[in-house]
Structure formats: C-alpha cells, structure tokens
C-alpha positions in Angstrom: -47.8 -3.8 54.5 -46.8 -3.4 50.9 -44.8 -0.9 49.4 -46.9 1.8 51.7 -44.1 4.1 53.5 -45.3 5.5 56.7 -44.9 9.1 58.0 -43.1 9.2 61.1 -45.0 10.9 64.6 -42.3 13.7 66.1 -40.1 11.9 68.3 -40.4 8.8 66.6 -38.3 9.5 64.3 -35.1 10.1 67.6 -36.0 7.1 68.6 -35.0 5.0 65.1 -31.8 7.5 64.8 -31.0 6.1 68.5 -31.9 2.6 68.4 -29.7 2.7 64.9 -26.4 3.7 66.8 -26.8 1.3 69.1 -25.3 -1.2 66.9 -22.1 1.2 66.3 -21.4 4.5 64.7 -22.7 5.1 61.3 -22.9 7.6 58.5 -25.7 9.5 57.8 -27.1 6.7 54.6 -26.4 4.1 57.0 -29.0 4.9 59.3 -31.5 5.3 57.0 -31.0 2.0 56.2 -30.7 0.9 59.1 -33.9 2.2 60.0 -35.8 0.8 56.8 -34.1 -2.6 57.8 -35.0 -3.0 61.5 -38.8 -1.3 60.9 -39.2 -3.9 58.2 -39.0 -1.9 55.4 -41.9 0.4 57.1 -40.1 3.4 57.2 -37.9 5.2 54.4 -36.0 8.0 56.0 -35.4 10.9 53.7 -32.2 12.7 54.0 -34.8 16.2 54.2 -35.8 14.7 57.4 -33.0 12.6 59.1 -30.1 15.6 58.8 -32.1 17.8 60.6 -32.7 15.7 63.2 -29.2 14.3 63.5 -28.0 17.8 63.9 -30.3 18.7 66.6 -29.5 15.5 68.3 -26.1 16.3 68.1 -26.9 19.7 69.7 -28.7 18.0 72.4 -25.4 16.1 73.0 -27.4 12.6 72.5 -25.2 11.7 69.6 -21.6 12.9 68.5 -19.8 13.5 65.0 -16.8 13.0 63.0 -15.6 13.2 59.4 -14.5 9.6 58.0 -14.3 7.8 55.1 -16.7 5.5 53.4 -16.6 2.3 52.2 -16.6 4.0 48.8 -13.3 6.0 49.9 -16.0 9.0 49.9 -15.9 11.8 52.6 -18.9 10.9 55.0 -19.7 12.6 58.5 -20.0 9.3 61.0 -22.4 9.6 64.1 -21.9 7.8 67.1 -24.4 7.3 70.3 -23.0 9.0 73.0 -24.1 8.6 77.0 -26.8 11.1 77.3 -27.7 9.2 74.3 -28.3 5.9 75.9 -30.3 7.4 78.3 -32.5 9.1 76.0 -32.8 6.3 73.8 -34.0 4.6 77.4 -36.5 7.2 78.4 -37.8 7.4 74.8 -38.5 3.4 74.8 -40.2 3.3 78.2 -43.0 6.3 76.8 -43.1 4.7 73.2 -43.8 1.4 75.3 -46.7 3.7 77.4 -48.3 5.4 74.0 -48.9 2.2 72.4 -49.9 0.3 74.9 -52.5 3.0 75.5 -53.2 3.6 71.8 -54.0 -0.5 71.4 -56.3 -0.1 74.7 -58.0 2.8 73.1 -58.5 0.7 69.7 -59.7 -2.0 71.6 -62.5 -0.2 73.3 -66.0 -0.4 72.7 
C-alpha cells in the first residue's frame, strides 16, 4: 500500500480503539500504535481524532481510565477495555464482518 494513510469510516475507528485493549490497558500513544501495527501500518491515528473518541468511549462506559506512569516516568492517562466493552467490540466485529462482506459482493458485481 505504500506510505498512503487511510481515513478512517465513523465507527471504524471504535472498533481499532477496542480491538487495541484487548491485548491490555494502554495509554493513549500506545494505541495509536497499536493500531498502526495490527492495520499494517494502514492507519495513523492522530491524537485530533483518537482523544475524542476515547473520551466518548469512556462516556459510553466501553472503556475505563486512570492516571499512571509511563515507561518514560511521564504522567499518562491509561485506558482499559471494560465489559460493555467486550461486548461492543463483539457487536462491532459481527457488522464490520456484514459491511464488507457486502461491500466485496457489491465490487464483484457486474
């Protein structure tokens, strides 16, 4: 794909955030990269976009917050997935898996 970065779709964007805390609680940077590393480098979260969304997320009660340190000894706010966030993560797999399934169909057609 090259250097291209790709724009995220709305909701897409949960999804990474989610799948990312599966693996553990994290602080904001790290799930950026997280998200760069498991889309293969496709996508390049900006803070601009992945602070608002962890805050609504947190306000949805998908993903919970607390203030910890760094491996830099720096001040960083660490999120975690929380049980409501499983289960969104779940629901928002099975309709990703049903949009691009029906997106390659549509490609497909003559």
């Amino acid at each position: 794909m090259g250097s291209e970065q790709t724009s995220l779709l709305q909701g897409t964007l949960d999804l990474l955030i989610l799948k990312s805390l599966i693996a553990g609680e994290m602080h904001g940077l790290g799930i950026s990269r997280r998200i760069q590393q498991i889309s293969g480098g496709t996508f390049d979260v900006k803070p601009g976009s992945l602070f608002p969304a962890l805050h609504r997320m947190e306000e949805e009660g998908w993903i919970s917050a607390f203030w910890g340190d760094s491996e830099n000894n720096r001040r960083a706010k660490y999120y975690r997935l929380t049980k409501p966030g499983r289960k969104q993560l779940e629901a928002e797999t099975k309709r990703w898996g049903r949009i691009s399934l029906a997106i390659a169909q549509a490609l497909e057609a003559s």
